[in-house]
N, C-alpha and C positions, 0 to 999 in steps of 0.2 A: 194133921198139921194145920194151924190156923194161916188166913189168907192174911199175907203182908200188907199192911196199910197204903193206902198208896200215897205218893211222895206230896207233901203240901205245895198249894199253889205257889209258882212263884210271881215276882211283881216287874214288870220292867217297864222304863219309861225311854221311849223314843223320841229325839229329840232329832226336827228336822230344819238346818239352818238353812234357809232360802235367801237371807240376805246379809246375816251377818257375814257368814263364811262363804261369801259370793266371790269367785274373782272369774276372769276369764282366761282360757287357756291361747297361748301366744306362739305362734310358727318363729320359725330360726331367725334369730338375730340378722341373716345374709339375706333371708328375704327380702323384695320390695315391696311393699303396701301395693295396691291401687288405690285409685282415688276415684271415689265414685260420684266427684265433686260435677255440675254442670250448672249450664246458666239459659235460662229462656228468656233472659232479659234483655233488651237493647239499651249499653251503658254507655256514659262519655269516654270512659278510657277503660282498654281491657286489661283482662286480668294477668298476671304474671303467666309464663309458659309453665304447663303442668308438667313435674319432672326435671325442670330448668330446662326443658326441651327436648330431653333423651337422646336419642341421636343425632338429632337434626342443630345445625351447625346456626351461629348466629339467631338465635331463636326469637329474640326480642329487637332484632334487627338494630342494634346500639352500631352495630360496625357498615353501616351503611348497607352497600348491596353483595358484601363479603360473602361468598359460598351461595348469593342468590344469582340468578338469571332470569333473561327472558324466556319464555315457553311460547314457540310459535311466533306470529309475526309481532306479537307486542314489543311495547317501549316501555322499559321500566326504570324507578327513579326510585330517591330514598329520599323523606320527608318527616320536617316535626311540623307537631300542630299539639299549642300549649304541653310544651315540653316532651311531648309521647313523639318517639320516634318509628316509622314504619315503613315499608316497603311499598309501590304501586304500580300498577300493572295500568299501561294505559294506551291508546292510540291503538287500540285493537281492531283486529279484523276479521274475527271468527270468536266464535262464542269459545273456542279452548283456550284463545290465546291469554296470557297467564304469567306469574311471576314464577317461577320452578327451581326446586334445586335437586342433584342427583345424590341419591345413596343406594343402597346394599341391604336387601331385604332374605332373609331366613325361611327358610321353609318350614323350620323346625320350633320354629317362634311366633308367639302371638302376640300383635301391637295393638296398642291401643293411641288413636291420632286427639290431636285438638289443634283449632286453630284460634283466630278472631278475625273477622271479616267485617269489613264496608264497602258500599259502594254511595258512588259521586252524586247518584240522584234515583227515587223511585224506592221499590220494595221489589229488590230481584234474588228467587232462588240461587245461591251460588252449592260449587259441590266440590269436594277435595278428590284427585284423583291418581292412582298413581298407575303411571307408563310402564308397562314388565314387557318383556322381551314378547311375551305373546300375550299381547289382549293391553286389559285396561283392567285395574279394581277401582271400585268406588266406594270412598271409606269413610263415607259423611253428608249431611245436606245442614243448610241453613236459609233461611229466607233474609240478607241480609238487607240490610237500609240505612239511607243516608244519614250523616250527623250523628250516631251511634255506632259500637260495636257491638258484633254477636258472633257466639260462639258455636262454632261446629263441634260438637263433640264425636267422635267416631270410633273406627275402629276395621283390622285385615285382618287375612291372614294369606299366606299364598303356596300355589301349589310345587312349585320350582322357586330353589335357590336363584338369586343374580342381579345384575344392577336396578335398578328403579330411577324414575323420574317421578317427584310429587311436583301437585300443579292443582289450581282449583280452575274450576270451567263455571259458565251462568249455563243456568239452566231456563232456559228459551224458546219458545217454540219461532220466534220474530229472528232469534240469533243477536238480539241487541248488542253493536259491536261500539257503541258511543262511551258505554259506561265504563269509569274506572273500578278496577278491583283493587282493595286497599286490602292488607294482609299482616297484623302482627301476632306474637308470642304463639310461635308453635311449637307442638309438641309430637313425638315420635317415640312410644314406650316400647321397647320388646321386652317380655317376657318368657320366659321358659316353662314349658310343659309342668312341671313341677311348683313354680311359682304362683302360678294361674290355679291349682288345686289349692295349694295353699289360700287364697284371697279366701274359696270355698269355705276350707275349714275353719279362716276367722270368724267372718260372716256369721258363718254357722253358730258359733260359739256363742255370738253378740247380742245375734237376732233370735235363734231358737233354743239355744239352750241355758240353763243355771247349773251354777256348781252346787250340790248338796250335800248336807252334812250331816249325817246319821249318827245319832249317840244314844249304844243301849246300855243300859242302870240295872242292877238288882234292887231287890225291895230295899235297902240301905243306902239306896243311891252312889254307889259307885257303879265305876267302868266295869264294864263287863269283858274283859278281854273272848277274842276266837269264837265271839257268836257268831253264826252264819244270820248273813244278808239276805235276802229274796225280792229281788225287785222286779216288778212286771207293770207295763204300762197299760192302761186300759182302752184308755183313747187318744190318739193324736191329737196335737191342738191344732197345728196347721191344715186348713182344708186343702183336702186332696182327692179329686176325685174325678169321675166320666160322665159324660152324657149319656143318659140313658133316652129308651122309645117304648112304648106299649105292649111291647114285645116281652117285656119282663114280668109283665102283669099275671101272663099265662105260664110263664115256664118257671117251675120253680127250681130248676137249677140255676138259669141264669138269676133270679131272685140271691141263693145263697153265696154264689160265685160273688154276685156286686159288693153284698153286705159284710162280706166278711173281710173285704178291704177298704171300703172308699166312705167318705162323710158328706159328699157335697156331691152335688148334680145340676145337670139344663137337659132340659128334654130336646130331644130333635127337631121337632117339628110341633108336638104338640101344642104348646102353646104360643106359635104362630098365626097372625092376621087370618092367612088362607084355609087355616085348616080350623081356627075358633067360627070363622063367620063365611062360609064359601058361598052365598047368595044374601045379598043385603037384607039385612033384620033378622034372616035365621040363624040363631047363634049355637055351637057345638062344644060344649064344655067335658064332654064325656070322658075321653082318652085323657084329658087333664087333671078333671077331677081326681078321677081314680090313679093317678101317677102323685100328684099330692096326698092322696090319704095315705098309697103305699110307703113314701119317700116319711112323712111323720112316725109312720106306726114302727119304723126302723130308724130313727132319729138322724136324718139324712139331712142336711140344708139343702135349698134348693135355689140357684139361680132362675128368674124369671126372664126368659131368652122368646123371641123378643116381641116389643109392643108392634112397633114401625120398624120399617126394612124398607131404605133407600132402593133397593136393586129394583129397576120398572119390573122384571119379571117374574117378582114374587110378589104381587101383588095379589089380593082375593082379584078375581075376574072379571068383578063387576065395580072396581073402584077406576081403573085407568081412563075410562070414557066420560065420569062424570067431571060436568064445570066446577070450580074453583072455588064455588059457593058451598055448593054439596057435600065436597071431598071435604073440607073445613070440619065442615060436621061431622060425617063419617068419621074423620081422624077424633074429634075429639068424644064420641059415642065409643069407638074403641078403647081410647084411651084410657075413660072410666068405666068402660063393661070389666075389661080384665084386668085392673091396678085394683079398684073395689074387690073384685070377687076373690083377687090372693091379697093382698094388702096383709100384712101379718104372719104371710107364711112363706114369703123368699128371703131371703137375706140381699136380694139387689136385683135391680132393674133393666137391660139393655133398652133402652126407651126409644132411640132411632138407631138400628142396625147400619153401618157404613155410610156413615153421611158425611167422612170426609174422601172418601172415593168417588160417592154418587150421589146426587140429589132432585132426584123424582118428587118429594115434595117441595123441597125449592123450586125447580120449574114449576109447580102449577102452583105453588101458593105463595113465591115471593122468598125472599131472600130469611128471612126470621122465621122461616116454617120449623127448623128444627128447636131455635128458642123458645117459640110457642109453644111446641110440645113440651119442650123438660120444662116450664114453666104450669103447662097443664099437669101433668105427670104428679111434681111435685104438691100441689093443691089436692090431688085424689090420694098420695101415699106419701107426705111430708116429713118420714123418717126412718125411710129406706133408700139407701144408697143409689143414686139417678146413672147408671153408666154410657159411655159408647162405649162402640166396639167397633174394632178395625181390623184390617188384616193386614201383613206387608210391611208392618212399622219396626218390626225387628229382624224381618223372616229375608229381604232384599235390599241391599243395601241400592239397587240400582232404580227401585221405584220411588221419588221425589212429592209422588202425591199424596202419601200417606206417611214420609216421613214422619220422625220425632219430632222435629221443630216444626211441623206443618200439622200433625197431630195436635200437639201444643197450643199451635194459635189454634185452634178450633177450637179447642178447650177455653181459650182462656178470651175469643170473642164470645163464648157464650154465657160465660161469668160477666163480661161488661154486661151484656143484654139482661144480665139478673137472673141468671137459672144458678140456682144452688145444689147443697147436699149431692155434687157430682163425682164420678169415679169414670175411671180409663181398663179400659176392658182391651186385652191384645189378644187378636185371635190366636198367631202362633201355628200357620200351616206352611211346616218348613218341608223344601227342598234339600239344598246340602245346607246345613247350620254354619254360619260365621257367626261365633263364640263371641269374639272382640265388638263386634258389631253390635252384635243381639244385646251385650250388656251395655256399651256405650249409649245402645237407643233408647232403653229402660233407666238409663241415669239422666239422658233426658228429660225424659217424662216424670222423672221422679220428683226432678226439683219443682214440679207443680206444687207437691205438698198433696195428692190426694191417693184414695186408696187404689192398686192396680193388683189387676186380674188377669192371669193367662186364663182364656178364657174358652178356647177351641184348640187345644195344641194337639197336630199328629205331623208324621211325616211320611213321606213318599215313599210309595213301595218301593223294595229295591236291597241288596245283599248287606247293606249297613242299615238297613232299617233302625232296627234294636241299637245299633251302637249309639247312631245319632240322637236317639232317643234320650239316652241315658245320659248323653252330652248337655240336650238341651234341659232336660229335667235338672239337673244336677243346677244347672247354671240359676236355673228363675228359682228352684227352692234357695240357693244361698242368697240370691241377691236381698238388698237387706231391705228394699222398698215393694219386694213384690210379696202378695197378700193370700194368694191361693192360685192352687191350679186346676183345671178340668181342660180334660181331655177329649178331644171329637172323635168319640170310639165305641158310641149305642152299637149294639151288636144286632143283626139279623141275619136269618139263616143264608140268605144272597149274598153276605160282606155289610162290611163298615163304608164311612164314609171314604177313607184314605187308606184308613190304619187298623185293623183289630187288636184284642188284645190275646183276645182269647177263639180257639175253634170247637167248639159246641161243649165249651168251658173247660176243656184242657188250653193250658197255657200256650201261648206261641211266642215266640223271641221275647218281641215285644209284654208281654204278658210278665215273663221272669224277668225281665226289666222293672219292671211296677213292683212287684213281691220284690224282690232284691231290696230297690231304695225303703217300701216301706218298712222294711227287718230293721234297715240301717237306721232311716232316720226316727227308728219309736212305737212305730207302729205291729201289727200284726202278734202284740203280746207276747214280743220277744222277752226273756228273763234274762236279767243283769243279778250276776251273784259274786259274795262274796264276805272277806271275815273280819272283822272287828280288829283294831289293834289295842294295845297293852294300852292306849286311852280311851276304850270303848266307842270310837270311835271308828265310821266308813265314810270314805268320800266317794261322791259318782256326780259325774256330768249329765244330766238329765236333759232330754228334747222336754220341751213345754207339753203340757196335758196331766192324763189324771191316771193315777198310781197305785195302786197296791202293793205296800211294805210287809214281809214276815221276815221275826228277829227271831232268830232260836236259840236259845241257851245250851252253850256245849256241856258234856259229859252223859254220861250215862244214860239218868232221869231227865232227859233234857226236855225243856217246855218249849212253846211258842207263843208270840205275838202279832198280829195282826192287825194292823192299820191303813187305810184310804189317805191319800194325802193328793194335793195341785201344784203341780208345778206351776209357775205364772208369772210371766216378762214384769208382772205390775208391782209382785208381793217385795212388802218393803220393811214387814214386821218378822221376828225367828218365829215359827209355829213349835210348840211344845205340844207331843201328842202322849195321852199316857195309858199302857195297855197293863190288864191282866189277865194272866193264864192261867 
């Protein structure tokens, strides 16, 4: 019996709409937005109350001192100036004393606060607080100033139902009780557990993902009805990823463990001041070296962590004794030994580690020490992104020194002084996470306009580890201004820094945390499947990154097609791809 001819090729053409048939998908009509709107600006007249002011009563203060009060010993009045009407807190005698009004706060709710603030004279930290039956939260900072308004953006949550008192306090170490506190258009959002996911999944839709539009043809160009789809993503575009240490160099399990999830890295320690140069002029590039060749030959980015480090105790050993002249140079002999020697192979900079915390080089070299440097910095690597990096700014809402708006001006005295090409780096070493907080500090900084990076995120040991984890992850991937994340979780056989992920590469809470999101959000070469309709036609929401499509022809003799395709925030033309089989 002769052999049956086999079936002639067939022809199909895959057609992939990236913008034409772009829309985004939209949460319940009942939802409420947030608004991820803020201001580092100090303006003549502030802005409307966000929300018309949510719960909070009189918000624009039109009805005089109606539903406000005095807090503490202050005297409070109600005042226009060029039409703007506002509230003032004055003839104080303790740094709390305050204009306040009471409500009724949820346990089961997340708020998000704003306010507008001035004060009479100077440039004084003020801070929004609210009184609960046991304790005190604090849901915001601003460094206000006279003759201007500025906005605290914030944000709670709390552990117990029941009344509240909000009130904003200076932040003082003198207690200056002269200054007036001027206070308009406030705002009080609650939110529901469910609404707050929601913001999430718009986000998400906005910033990471496209709708896509698959159309498979027979060789006469019609619809192909009930072909199966096959989508697998190959690479995530959002970097996501851990710090790694030299540790990895030798073990090749931790090697495959890292590779087979993560794009982006900072080394621990290695390419640190102390451990590149640990006696002046001898320089140690080794453990770096070879963590760059490893991190390329597996197409890994690499954050370059850090140049300079504020903290006096991490200095090399032989830099804190030398005079003002010396260390000048020592800094800028560092600065181009190791911006030269990777220059082309990080994707960003930390160029002075916590220099709005600490400033070890400002004491010995004057107030523009850290300008100088992202000024040197930029000259030796002019097109790699210049960062800080902080810690606190989203992680406590009760540390004022690193707040967002204190953050902010650091950022933006270093742009007057002429340092460019800069980014905001947030360490992200959380205790218990406030949600409302973390995001309102990050909408702070966003309205900088420059790129930001979680940049060091673990949390604190402890039986919710992992949940918090997934809280805080969850939060800086949706938010729509943050750029990537790395994690402070290099593994060694003694523990991590805070957090592992993993115990001698089997997973730990934390670990199926990471693998979970990356399934979800694209990663890990999850397959999305499915079949054609009576217009040849498949729709799929796609995370951003790079793809591989197969189209199979149903019945019998059925064929296949195989194509590579990008997803991409940028593409703005249809790509027409055309396979045969």
């Amino acid at each position: 019996m002769g052999r049956r001819a086999p079936p002639s090729p067939r022809r199909f053409v895959v057609t992939i709409g990236l913008s034409l048939s772009f829309f985004f998908f939209r949460f319940g009509a009942n939802a409420l937005k947030y608004d991820y709107t803020a201001s580092v600006e100090c303006l003549p007249f502030p802005h409307k109350p966000q929300y018309n002011g949510g719960i909070i009563k009189n918000p624009e203060m039109n009805r005089g001192l109606r539903a406000w009060s005095a807090f503490g010993n202050a005297k409070v009045d109600h005042r226009v100036s060029n039409g703007n009407e506002f509230n003032v807190a004055h003839s104080r005698c303790d740094s709390h004393d305050s204009i306040s009004q009471k409500i009724y706060l949820n346990k089961d709710k997340l708020y998000t606060f704003s306010a507008w603030v001035q004060v009479s004279e100077g440039k004084i930290p003020v801070r929004a607080v609210f009184k609960m039956i046991r304790g005190f939260k604090h849901a915001g900072a601003v460094i206000a100033e006279s003759n201007c308004w500025s906005m605290i953006k914030g944000g709670l949550t709390v552990d117990e139902s029941g009344p509240a008192e909000l009130y904003s306090s200076i932040i003082s170490q003198t207690k200056d009780t002269s200054v007036e506190i001027w206070v308009d258009s406030v705002s009080l959002q609650p939110f529901t557990i469910e609404e707050w996911r929601s913001h999430h999944e718009q986000s998400i839709d906005e910033k990471h993902k496209r709708k896509v539009r698959i159309h498979v043809m027979d060789k006469q160009d019609k619809p192909l009805a009930k072909a199966t789809i096959s989508i697998v993503q190959n690479k995530l575009s959002f970097p996501f990823g851990s710090a790694i240490n030299k540790i990895i160099l030798t073990n090749t399990a931790y090697q495959n463990w890292f590779t087979s999830r993560f794009t982006v890295t900072a080394f621990e320690n290695e390419m640190k001041w102390d451990t590149n140069e640990p006696s002046q002029g001898h320089e140690d590039y080794t453990a770096a070296d070879a963590l760059i060749k490893f991190t390329q030959q597996h197409g890994i980015s690499v954050r370059g962590h850090n140049v300079l480090w504020e903290h006096p105790g991490h200095q090399p050993l032989w830099v804190p004794s030398l005079p003002a002249s010396q260390l000048s140079k020592a800094v800028t002999i560092r600065i181009s030994s190791v911006m030269k020697r990777y220059r082309g192979r990080v994707i960003g900079w930390d160029v002075v580690n916590e220099n709005v915390h600490r400033s070890f080089f400002e004491d010995k070299l004057g107030p523009q020490a850290s300008a100088n440097a992202y000024k040197t910095a930029k000259f030796f690597d002019p097109s790699t992104t210049l960062f800080l990096n902080e810690f606190n700014t989203i992680e406590d809402s009760r540390d004022p020194v690193a707040s967002a708006p204190a953050y902010a001006n650091k950022v933006r005295d270093l742009q007057s002084a002429g340092c460019g090409n800069l980014g905001i780096g947030i360490q992200g070493h959380f205790n218990l996470p406030d949600l409302p907080y973390m995001r309102s500090a990050i909408d702070t900084l966003g309205a900088l306009g420059l790129p930001i990076w979680l940049t060091e995120l673990d949390v604190q040991s402890g039986p919710n580890q992992a949940m918090y984890l997934e809280q805080v992850l969850r939060e800086a991937h949706a938010h729509p201004k943050i750029n990537g994340i790395v994690r402070w979780t290099a593994w060694k056989p003694e523990g991590c820094y805070r957090m592992c992920l993993t115990d001698n590469f089997n997973n730990l809470p934390t670990g199926d945390v990471v693998n979970k999101l990356l399934k979800e959000w694209g990663g890990g070469e999850q397959v999305l499947s499915g079949t054609t309709g009576l217009d040849g036609a498949l729709e799929a929401s796609l995370f951003h990154g790079d793809y591989q499509v197969t189209a199979t022809q149903p019945g019998a003799n059925s064929s296949y097609a195989v194509q590579g395709f990008e997803v991409a925030p940028t593409e703005t033309s249809q790509q027409r791809l055309i396979l045969r089989v």
